[in-house]
C-alpha positions in Angstrom: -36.9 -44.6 -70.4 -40.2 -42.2 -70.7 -39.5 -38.4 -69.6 -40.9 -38.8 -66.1 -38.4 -42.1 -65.1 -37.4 -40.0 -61.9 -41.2 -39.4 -60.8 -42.1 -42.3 -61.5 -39.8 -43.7 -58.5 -42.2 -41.6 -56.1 -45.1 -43.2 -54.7 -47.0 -40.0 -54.6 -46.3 -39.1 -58.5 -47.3 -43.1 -58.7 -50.8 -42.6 -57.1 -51.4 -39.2 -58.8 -50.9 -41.1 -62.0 -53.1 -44.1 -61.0 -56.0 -41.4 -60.1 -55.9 -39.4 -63.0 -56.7 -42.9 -65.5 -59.4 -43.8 -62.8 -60.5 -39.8 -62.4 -60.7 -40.4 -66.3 -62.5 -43.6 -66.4 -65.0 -42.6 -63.7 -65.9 -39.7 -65.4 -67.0 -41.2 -68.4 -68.9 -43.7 -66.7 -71.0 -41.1 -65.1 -71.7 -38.8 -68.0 -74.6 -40.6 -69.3 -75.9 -40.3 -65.3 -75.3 -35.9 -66.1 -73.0 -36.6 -62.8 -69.1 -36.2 -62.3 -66.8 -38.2 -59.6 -67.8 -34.5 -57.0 -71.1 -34.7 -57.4 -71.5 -38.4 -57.4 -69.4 -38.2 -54.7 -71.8 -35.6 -52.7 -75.1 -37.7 -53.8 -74.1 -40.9 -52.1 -72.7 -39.3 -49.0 -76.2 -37.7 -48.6 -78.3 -40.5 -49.7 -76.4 -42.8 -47.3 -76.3 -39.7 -44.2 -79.6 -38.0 -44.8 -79.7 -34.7 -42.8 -76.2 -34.4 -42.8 -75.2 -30.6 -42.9 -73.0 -28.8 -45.6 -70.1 -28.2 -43.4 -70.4 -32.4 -42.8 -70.4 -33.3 -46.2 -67.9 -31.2 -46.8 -65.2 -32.5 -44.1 -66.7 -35.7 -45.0 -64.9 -35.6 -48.7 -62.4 -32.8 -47.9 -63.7 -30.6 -49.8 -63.4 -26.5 -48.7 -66.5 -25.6 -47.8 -67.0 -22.5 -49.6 -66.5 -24.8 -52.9 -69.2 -27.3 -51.2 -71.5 -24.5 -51.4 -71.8 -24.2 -55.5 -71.7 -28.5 -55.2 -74.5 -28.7 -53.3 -76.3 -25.9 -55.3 -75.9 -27.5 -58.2 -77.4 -30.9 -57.3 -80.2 -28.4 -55.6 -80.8 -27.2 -58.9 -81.0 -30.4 -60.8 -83.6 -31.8 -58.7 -81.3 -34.7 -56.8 -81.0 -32.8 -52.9 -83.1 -30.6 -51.1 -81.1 -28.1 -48.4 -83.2 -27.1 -45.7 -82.3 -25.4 -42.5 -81.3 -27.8 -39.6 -84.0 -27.7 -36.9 -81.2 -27.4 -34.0 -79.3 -24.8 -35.8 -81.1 -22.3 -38.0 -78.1 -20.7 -39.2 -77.0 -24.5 -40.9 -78.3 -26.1 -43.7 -79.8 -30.3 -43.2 -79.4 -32.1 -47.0 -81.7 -35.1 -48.1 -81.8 -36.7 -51.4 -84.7 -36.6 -53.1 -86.9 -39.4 -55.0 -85.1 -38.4 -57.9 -81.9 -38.2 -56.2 -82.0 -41.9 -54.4 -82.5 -43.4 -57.4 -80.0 -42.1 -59.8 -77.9 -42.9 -56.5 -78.5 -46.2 -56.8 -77.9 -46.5 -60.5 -74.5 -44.8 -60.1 -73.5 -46.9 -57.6 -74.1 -50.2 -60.2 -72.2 -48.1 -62.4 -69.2 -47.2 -60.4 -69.0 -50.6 -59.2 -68.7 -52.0 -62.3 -66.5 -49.0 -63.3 -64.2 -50.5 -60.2 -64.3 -54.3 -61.1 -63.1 -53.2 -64.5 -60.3 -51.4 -63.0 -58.9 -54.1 -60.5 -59.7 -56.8 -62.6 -56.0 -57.8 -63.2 -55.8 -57.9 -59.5 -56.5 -61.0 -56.7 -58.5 -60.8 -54.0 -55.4 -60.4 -52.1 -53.7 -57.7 -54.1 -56.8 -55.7 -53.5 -57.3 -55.9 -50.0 -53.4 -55.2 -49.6 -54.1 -52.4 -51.9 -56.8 -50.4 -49.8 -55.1 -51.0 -46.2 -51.8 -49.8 -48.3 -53.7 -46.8 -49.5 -55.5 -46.3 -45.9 -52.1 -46.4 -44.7 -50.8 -43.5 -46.7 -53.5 -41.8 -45.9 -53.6 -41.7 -42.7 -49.7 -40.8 -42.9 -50.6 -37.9 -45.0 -52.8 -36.5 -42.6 -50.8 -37.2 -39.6 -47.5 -34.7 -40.7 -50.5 -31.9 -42.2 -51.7 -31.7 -39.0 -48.8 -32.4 -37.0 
């Protein structure tokens, strides 16, 4: 029996566990793309919702949104996004990818889906759809007693 035998009865130590080898995995994959599983994460939203607004993008991966800030600075700064003021709402900020940005999107997509095929490759068709609706269901759990 390994140190952690009585975590490792919890689902949430389970998933945590699970994430941290994919977290792992996924961040190597994108390395050669100079992009980590946050920024990727940020350059697809955008690139798949272009206009969308900091304070979006932000709910949209849960993100706090003063930590959104140096995200989307960053992929400002490296030529992928271009933040410009929201022609409704001065005060807000509209995001688009850029050339640049669309395409190294779309090459990190390949990537992370062969990154994900890797992954679940001892799993069915089956076991994977049962897997996402098990993890959608958790999810939605989760968020149902934080705002409860």
């Amino acid at each position: 029996m390994g140190a952690d035998a009585t975590l490792r009865g919890f689902c949430g130590y389970a998933m945590k566990r699970a994430f941290l080898g994919v977290q792992a995995d996924l961040n190597r994959v994108l390395a050669p793309l100079g992009l980590r599983m946050m920024t990727y994460s940020a350059l697809v939203v955008v690139t798949d919702n272009p206009g969308l607004r900091q304070s979006q993008l932000a709910d949209a991966l849960a993100v706090e949104k003063p930590n959104m800030v140096a995200l989307v600075a960053e992929l400002v700064q490296a030529g992928l996004l271009t933040r410009q003021r929201a022609p409704d709402d001065r005060r807000a900020h509209a995001l688009h990818p850029t050339d640049t940005g669309r395409a190294l999107a779309a090459r990190a997509i390949a990537a992370v889906q062969a990154h994900e095929a890797r992954i679940t490759a001892t799993l069915g068709p089956e076991e994977l759809q049962t897997l996402m609706h098990a993890l959608a269901q958790v999810e939605r759990a989760a968020l149902e007693e934080t705002h409860a």
